[in-house]
C-alpha positions as CSV (number, residue, x, y, z in Angstrom):
1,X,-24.0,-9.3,-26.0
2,X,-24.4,-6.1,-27.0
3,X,-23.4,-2.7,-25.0
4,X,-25.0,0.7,-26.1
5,X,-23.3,4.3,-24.6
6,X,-20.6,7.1,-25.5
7,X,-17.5,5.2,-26.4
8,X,-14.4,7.3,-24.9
9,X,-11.9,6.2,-27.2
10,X,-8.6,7.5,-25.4
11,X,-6.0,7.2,-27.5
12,X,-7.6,8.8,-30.9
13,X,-9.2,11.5,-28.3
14,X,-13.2,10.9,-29.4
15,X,-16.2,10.1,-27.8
16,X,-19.2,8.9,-30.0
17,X,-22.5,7.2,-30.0
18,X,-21.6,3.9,-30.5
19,X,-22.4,0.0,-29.8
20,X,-20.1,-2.8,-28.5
21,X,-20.4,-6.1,-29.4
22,X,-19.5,-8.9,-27.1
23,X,-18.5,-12.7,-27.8
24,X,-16.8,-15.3,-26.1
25,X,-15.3,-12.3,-23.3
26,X,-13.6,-10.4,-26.3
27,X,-15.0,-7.4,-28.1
28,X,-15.8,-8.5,-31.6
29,X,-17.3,-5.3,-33.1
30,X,-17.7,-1.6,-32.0
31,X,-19.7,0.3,-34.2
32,X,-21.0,4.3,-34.4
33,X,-25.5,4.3,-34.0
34,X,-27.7,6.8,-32.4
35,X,-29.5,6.0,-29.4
36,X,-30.8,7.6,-26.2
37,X,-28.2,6.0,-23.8
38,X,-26.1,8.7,-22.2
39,X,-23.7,6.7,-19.8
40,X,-20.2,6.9,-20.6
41,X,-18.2,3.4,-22.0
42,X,-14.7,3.6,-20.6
43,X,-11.5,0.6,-20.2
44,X,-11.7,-0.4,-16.8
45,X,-9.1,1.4,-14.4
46,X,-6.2,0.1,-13.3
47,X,-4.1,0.5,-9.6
48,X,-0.5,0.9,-10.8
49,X,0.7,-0.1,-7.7
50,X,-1.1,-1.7,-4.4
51,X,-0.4,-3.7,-1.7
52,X,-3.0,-6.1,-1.5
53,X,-2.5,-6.8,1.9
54,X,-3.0,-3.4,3.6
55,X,-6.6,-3.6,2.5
56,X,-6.5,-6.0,5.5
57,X,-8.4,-8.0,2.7
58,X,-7.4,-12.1,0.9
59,X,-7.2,-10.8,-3.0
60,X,-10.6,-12.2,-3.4
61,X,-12.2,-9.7,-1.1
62,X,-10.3,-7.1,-2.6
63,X,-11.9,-7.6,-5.6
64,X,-15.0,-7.5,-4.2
65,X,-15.0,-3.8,-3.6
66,X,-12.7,-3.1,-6.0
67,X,-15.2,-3.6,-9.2
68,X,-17.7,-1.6,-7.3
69,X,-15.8,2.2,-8.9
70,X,-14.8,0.5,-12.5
71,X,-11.5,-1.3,-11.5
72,X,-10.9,-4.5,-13.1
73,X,-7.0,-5.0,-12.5
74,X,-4.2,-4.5,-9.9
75,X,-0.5,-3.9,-10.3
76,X,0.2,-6.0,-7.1
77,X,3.2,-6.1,-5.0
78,X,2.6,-9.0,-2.7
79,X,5.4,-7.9,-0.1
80,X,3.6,-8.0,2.7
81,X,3.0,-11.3,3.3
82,X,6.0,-12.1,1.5
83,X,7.9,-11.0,4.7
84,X,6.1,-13.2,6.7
85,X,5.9,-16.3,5.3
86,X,8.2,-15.8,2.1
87,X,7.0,-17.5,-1.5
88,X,4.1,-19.6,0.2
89,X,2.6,-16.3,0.8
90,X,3.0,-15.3,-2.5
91,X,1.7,-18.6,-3.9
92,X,-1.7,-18.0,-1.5
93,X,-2.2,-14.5,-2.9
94,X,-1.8,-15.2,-6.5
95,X,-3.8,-18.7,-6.3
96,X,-6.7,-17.2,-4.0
97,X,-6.3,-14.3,-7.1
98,X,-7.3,-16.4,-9.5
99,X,-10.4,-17.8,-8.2
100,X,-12.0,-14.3,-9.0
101,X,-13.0,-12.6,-12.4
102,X,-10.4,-10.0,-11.6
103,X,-7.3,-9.6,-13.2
104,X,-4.3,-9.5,-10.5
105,X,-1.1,-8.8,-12.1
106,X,1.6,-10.1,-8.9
107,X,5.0,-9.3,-9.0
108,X,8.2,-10.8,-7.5
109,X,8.8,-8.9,-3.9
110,X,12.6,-8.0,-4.3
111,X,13.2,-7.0,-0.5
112,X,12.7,-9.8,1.8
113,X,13.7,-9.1,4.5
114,X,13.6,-5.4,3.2
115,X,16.6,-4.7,5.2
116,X,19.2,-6.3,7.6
117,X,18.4,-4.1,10.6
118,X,15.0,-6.0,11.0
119,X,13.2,-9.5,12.1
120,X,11.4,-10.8,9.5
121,X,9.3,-14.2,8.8
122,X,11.1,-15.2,5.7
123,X,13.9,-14.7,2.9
124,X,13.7,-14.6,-0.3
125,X,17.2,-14.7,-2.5
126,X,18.2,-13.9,-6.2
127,X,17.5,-17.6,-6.3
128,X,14.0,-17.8,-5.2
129,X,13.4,-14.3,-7.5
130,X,14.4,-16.1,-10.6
131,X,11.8,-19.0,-9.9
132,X,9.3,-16.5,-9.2
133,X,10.1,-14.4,-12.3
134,X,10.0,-18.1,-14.3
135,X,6.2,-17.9,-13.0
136,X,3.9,-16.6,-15.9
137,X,1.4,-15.5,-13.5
138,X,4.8,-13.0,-11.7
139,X,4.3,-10.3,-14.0
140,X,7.4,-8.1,-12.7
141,X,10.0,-7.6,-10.2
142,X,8.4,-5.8,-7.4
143,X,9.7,-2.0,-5.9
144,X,13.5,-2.2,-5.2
145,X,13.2,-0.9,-2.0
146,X,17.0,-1.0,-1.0
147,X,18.1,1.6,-3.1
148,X,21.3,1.9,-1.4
149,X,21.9,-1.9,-2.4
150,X,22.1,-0.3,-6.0
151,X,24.2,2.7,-5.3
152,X,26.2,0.4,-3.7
153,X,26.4,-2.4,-6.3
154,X,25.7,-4.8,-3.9
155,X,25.5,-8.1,-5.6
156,X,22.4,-9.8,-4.6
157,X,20.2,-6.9,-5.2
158,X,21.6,-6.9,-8.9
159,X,21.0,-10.5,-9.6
160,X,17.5,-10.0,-8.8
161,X,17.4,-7.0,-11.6
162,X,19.7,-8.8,-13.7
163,X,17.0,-11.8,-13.2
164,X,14.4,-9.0,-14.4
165,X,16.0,-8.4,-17.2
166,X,16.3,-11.9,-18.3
167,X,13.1,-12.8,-18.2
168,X,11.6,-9.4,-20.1
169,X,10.1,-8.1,-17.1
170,X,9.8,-4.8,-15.9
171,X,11.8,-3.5,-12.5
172,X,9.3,-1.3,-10.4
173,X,11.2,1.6,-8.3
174,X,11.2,3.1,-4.6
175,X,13.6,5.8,-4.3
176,X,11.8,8.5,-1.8
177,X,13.9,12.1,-2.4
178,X,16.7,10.5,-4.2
179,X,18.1,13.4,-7.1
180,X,21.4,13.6,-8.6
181,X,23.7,11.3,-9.9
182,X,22.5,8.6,-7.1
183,X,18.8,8.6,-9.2
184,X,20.7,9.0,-12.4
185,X,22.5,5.6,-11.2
186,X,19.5,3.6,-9.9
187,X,17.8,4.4,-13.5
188,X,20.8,2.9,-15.3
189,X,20.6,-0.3,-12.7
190,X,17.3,-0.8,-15.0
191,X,14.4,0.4,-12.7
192,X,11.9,2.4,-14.7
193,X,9.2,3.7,-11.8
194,X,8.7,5.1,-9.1
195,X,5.6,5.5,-6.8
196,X,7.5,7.6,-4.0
197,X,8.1,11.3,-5.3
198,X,6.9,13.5,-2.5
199,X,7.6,16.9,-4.4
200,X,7.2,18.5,-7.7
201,X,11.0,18.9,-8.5
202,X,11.6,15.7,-7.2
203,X,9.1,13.4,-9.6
204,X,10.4,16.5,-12.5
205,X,13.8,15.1,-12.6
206,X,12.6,11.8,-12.4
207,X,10.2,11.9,-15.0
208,X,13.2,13.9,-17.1
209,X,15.6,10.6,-16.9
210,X,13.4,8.1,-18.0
211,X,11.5,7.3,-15.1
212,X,7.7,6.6,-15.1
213,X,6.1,8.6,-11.9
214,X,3.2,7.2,-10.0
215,X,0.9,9.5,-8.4
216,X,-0.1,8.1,-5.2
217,X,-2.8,8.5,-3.3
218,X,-3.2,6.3,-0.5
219,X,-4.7,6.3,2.9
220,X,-1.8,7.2,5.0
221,X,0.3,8.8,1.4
222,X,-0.7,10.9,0.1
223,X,1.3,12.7,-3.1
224,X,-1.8,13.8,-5.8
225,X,-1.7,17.3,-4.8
226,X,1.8,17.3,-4.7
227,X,2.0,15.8,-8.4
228,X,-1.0,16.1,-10.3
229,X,0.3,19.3,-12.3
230,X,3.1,17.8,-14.4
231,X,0.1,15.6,-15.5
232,X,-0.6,17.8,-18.5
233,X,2.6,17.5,-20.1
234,X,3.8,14.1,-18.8
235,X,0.7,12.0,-19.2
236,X,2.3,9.7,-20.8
237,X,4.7,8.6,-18.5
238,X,1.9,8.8,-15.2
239,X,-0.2,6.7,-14.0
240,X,-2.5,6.1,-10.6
241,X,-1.8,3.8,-7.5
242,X,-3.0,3.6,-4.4
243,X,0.1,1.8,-2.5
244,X,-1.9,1.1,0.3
245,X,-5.7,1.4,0.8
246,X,-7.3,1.3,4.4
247,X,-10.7,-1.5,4.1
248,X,-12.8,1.5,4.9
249,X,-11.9,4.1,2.2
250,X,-11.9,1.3,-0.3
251,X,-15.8,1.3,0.7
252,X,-15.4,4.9,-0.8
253,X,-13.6,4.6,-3.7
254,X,-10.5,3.5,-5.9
255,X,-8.9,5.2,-9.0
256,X,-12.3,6.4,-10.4
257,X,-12.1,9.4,-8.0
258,X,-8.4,10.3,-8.5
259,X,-9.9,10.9,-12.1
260,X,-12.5,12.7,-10.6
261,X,-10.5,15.3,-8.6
262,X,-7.8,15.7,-11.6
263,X,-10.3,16.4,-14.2
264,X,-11.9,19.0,-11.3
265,X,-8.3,20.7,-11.8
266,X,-8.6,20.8,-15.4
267,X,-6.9,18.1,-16.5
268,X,-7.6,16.8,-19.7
269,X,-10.3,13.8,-19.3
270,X,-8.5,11.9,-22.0
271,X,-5.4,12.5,-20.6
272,X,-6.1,11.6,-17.3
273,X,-7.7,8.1,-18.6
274,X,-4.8,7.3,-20.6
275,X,-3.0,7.3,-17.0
276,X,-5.8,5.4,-15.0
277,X,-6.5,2.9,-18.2
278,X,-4.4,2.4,-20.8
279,X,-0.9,3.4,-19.3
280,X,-0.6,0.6,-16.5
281,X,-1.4,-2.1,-19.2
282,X,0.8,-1.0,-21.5
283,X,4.1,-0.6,-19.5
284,X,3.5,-3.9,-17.7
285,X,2.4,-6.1,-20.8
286,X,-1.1,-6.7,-19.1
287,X,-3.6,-8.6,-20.3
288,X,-6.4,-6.1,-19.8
289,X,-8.1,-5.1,-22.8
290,X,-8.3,-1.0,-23.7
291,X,-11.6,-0.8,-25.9
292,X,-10.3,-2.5,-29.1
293,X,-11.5,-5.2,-31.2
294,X,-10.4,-8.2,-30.6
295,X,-9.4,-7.2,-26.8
296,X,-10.9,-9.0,-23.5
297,X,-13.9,-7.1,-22.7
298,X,-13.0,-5.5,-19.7
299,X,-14.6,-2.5,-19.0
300,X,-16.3,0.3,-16.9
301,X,-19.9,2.4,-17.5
302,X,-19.8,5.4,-15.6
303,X,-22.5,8.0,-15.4
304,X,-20.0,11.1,-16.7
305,X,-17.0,11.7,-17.1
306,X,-17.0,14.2,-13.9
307,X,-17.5,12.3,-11.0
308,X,-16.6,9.3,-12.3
309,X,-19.6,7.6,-11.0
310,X,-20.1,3.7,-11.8
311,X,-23.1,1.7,-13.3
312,X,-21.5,-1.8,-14.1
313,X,-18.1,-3.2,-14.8
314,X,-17.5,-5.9,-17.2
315,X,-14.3,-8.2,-16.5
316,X,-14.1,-10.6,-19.7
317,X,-17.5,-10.0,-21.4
318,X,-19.2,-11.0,-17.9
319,X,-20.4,-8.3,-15.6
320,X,-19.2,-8.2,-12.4
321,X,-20.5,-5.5,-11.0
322,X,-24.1,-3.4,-12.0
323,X,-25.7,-0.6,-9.6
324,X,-24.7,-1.6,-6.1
325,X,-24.4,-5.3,-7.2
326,X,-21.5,-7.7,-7.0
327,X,-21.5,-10.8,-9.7
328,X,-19.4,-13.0,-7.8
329,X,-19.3,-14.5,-4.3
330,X,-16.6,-15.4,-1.5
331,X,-14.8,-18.2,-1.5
332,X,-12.8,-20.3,1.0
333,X,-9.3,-20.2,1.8
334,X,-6.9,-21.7,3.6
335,X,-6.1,-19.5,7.0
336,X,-2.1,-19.3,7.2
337,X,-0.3,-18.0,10.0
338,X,3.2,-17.3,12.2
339,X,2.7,-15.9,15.5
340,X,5.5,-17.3,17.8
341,X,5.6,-14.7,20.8
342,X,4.8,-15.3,23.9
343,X,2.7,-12.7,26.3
344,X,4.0,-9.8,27.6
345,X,5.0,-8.1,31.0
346,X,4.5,-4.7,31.1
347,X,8.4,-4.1,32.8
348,X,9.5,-5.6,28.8
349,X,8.4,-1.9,27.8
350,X,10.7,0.0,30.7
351,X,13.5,2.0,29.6
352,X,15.7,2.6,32.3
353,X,17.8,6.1,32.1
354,X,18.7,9.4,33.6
355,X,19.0,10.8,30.1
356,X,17.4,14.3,30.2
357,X,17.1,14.8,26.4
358,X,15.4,11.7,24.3
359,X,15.5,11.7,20.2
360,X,12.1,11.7,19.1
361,X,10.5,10.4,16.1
362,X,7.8,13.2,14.4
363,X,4.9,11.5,12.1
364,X,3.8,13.7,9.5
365,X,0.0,13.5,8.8
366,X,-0.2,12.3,5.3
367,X,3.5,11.0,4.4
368,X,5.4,8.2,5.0
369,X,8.5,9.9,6.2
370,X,9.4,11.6,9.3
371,X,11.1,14.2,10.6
372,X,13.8,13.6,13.9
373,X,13.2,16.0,16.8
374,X,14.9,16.0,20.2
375,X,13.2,17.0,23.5
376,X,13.0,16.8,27.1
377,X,12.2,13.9,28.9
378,X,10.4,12.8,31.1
379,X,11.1,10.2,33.7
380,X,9.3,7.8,36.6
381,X,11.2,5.7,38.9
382,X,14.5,5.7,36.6
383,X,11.9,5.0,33.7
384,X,11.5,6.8,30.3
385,X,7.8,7.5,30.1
386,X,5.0,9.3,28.0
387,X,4.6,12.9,28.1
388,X,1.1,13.4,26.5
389,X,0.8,16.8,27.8
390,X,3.2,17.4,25.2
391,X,2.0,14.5,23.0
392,X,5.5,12.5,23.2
393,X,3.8,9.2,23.3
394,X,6.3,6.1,24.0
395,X,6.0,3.2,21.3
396,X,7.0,0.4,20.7
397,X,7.9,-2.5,18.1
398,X,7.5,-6.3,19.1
399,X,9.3,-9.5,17.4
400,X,6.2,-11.4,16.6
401,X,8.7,-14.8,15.2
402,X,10.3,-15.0,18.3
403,X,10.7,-13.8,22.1
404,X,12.6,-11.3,22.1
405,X,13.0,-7.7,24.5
406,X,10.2,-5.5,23.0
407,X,12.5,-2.0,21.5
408,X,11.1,1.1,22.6
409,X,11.3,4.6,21.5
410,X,9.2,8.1,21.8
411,X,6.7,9.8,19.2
412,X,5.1,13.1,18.5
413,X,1.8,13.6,16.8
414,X,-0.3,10.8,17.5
415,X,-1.8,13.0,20.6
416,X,-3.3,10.3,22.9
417,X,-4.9,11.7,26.0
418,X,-5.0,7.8,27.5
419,X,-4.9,4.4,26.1
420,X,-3.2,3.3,23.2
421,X,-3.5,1.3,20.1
422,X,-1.8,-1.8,18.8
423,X,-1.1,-2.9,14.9
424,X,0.1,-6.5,13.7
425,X,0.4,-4.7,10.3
426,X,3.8,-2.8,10.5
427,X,5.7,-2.1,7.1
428,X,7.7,-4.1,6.5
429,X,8.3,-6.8,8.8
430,X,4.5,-6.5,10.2
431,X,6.0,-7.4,13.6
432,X,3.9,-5.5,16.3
433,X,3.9,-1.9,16.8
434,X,2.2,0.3,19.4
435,X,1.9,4.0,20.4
436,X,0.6,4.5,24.2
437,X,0.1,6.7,26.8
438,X,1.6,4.5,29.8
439,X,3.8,1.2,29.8
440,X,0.8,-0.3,31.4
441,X,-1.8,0.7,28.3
442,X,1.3,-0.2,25.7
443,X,1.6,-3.7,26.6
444,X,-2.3,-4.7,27.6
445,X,-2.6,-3.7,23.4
446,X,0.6,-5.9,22.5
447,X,-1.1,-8.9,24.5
448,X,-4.4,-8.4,23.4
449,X,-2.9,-9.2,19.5
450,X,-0.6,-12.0,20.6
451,X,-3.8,-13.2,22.3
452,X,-5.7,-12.8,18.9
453,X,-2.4,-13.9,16.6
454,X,-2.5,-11.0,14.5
455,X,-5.0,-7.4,14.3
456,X,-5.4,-3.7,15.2
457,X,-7.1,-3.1,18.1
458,X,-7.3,0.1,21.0
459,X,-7.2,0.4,24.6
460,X,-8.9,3.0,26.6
461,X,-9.3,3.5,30.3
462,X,-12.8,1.6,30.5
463,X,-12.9,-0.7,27.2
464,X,-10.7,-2.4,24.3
465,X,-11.5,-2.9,20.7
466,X,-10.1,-5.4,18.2
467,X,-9.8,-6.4,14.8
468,X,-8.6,-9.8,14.1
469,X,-6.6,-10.6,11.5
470,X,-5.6,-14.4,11.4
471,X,-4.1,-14.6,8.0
472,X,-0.7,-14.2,8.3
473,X,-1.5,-11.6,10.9
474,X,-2.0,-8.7,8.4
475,X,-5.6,-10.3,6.7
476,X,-8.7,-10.4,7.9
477,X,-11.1,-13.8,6.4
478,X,-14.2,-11.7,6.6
479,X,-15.4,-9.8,3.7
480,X,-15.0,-6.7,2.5
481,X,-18.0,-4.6,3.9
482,X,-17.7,-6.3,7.6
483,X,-13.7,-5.6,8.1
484,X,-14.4,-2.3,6.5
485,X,-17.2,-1.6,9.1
486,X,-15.5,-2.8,11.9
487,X,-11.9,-0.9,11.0
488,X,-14.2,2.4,10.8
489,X,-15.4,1.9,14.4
490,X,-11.6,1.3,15.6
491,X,-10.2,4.2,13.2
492,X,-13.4,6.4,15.3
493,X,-12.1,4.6,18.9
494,X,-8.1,5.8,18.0
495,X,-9.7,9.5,17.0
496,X,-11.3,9.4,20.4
497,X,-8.5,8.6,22.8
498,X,-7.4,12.2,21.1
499,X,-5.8,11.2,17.5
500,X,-5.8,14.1,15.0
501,X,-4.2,11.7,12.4
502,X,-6.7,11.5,9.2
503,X,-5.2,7.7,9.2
504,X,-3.9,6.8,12.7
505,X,-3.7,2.9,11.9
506,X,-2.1,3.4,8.8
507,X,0.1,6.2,10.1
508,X,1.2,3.9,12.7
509,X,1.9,0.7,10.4
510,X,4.7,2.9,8.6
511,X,6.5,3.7,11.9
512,X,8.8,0.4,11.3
513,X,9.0,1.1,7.6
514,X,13.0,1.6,7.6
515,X,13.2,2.4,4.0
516,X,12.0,5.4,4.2
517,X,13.5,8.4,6.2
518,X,14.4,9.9,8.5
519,X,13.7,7.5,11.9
520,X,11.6,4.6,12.4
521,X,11.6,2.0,14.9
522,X,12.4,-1.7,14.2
523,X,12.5,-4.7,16.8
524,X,16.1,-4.1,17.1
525,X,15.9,-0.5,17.6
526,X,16.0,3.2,16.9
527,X,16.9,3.6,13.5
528,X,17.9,6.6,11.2
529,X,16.5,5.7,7.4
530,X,18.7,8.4,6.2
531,X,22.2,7.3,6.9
532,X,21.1,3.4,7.3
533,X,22.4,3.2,11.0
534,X,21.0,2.6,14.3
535,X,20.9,5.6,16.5
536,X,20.1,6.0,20.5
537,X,16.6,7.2,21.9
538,X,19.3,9.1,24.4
539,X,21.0,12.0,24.0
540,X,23.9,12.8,25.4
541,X,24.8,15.8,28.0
């Protein structure tokens, strides 16, 4: 086979008129001709960082839209599902993975449970992280989420680097706003990225010790403005990820327009594909060929090299993807699950108290963290309540491996005028969350997921809407354009009940993520990410 455009060779900065020749899935020639073709012939891109899983998509779905804007690999943290059903989960994404031409590159989650103050599905020990590492297909050991575990020198968190280490495999970061000596320290431990710089000065230091930033742009975080700048100057330790990727904007696009916007800011083009292309394969040993003889012919044709626009993608020598076409089909899978709650009464979401201020949990649009805010409350028959008049919302997070009393806590910014919306998909634990205007609306969305063993759905006064998700409660086992159709209609239902989120599902899933600061809510409470403690929705007089 034989492919005719303008060769972008990124490394030795030249584009030319030139042929490819194909054989056997590896490029066996690449020569300089003239001819009329004017598409672009770039390495594919890759996501430095993604949860599979929050595409509400099996792997092989994901793929499925993925080759559709020039992506041919993943950097893929299977964490998720990790934390509900442990190394079986990981085993189903890596082996439903490799069913497709595309090249997922799984890592070893390193924070399951992520924390102690949690429920989760499953554990998984220094033990069970050296057998995954001993896996060829386990490409790295996944973000060290429990920073303070390192500060700390707790044990168990350094076997699993230590394990890392051993086995020549690289230690992905997760250190949101840590500076100093603590970041100095957490380098040394051996972890050489990070994904969670919010701030210029922040990802500057980083980038200064050693580290290897990630600019993310994801549906609910998003850091590229934040970041993109020091791109000029530290190309070379930067790279693309998504994190986490809503089904509906992965309709949209992928890394092919991140490109697109940082070469609209001036960016060197090569510069920014050395981060989207060749970066991510280098720093993770990945077998993803980068244009060169004798590579696996994995590539992308785009139209230019502004927008970013894509013709076909080639994944070893075979397209996979040409003008609005996908080369491969769906495949079955095995539907796993572990929904062990039992329906709820709306008194579980009560919260009896004479308390007249209330410690408040702020979402920022945009960002995984939060700020803390404290406010009046506002009570009913000896009952903490909603106050949507001044959008403090009640929520709540419910232990979906057990019964257990639903915790409850308030929230600002979500701006519900009635109903409320439910998730099954709740960082990192993915026990159920929900944001609501009354008790009564809070737990008729709770039920109608237990009912459904896993989804997203919304509750209004006159209607509900769900998404199922059967597969382990956080994947739906539809494809890509249907789940991505049907999340747009329940992203539009949230907007309506009177969300001006950008991302209200995805907002909401990070709600429970303890990890980062400064409060979240967990099954077992109110909990302040900042100073790793539980706090009290009440404040006393």
């Amino acid at each position: 086979m034989k492919i005719q455009g303008n060769i972008v060779d990124i490394l030795n900065r030249s584009i030319f008129k030139g042929e490819i020749t194909i054989e056997n899935g590896k490029i066996s020639n690449i020569s300089k001709i003239e001819h009329a073709v004017e598409n672009f012939i770039i390495p594919g891109f890759v996501d430095a960082h993604i949860h599979i899983e929050s595409s509400m998509l099996v792997p092989s779905e994901f793929a499925r839209l993925a080759v559709r804007h020039g992506s041919v690999a993943t950097v893929s943290d299977p964490h998720e599902i990790a934390n509900v059903l442990g190394v079986k989960g990981v085993e189903f994404m890596i082996n439903n993975g490799k069913q497709t031409p595309f090249k997922f590159n799984f890592g070893a989650p390193s924070c399951v449970p992520a924390t102690n103050f949690e429920s989760a599905g499953a554990v998984i020990d220094s033990e069970a992280i050296k057998t995954l590492l001993q896996n060829p297909d386990v490409k790295y050991l996944a973000e060290m989420m429990n920073y303070p575990g390192v500060l700390f020198d707790d044990a168990e968190v350094l076997k699993k680097i230590e394990w890392a280490k051993h086995y020549n495999k690289p230690v992905d970061g997760h250190a949101p706003g840590l500076r100093g000596e603590a970041i100095t320290k957490y380098i040394a431990a051996g972890i050489s990225t990070d994904h969670e710089c919010f701030t210029y000065a922040e990802a500057l230091e980083k980038l200064q010790k050693g580290m290897k930033i990630l600019i993310r742009e994801g549906s609910a975080a998003k850091n590229f403005d934040a970041l993109i700048d020091l791109m000029d100057d530290h190309y070379e330790n930067m790279m693309f990820c998504s994190d986490d990727k809503h089904p509906d904007d992965l309709l949209i696009d992928h890394i092919n327009k991140l490109c697109a916007r940082a070469v609209a800011k001036n960016i060197d083009v090569f510069k920014v594909l050395q981060c989207a292309c060749i970066n991510p394969v280098e720093h993770y040993k990945l077998d993803v060929g980068l244009l060169k003889v004798g590579d696996p012919a994995d590539l992308t044709i785009l139209e230019d090299l502004k927008d970013f626009n894509v013709i076909s993608t080639f994944i070893n020598g075979d397209l996979v993807y040409d003008q609005g076409t996908c080369y491969f089909d769906s495949i079955p899978f095995e539907v796993l699950n572990s929904f062990n709650t039992s329906i709820k009464d709306v008194n579980d979401f009560r919260l009896l108290s004479h308390a007249k201020k209330i410690r408040v949990i702020e979402a920022l649009d945009g960002e995984l963290i939060t700020k803390e805010i404290i406010t009046e409350s506002l009570i009913n028959d000896g009952n903490l309540i909603s106050n949507p008049q001044e959008d403090i919302l009640k929520m709540t997070v419910v232990n979906r491996y057990k019964d257990q009393k639903p915790a409850v806590a308030f929230i600002k910014n979500f701006g519900f005028k009635e109903g409320a919306i439910a998730s099954s998909v709740g960082h990192d634990s993915h026990n159920i969350i929900a944001v609501g205007v009354s008790d009564e609306a809070i737990c008729q969305a709770v039920n109608l997921l237990i009912e459904n063993k896993g989804g997203i759905c919304a509750v209004s006064e006159s209607h509900s809407e769900v998404v199922p998700l059967p597969i382990a409660g956080i994947m739906s086992d539809q494809d890509g354009q249907t789940v991505g159709n049907q999340y747009a209609k329940l992203d539009a239902m949230a907007k309506s009940l009177g969300s001006k989120l950008k991302a209200p599902y995805m907002t909401l899933s990070f709600m429970a993520l303890l990890v980062i600061p400064s409060l979240k809510l967990s099954d077992k409470g109110l909990f302040n990410g900042t100073d790793f403690n539980f706090v009290s929705v009440e404040i006393d007089d």
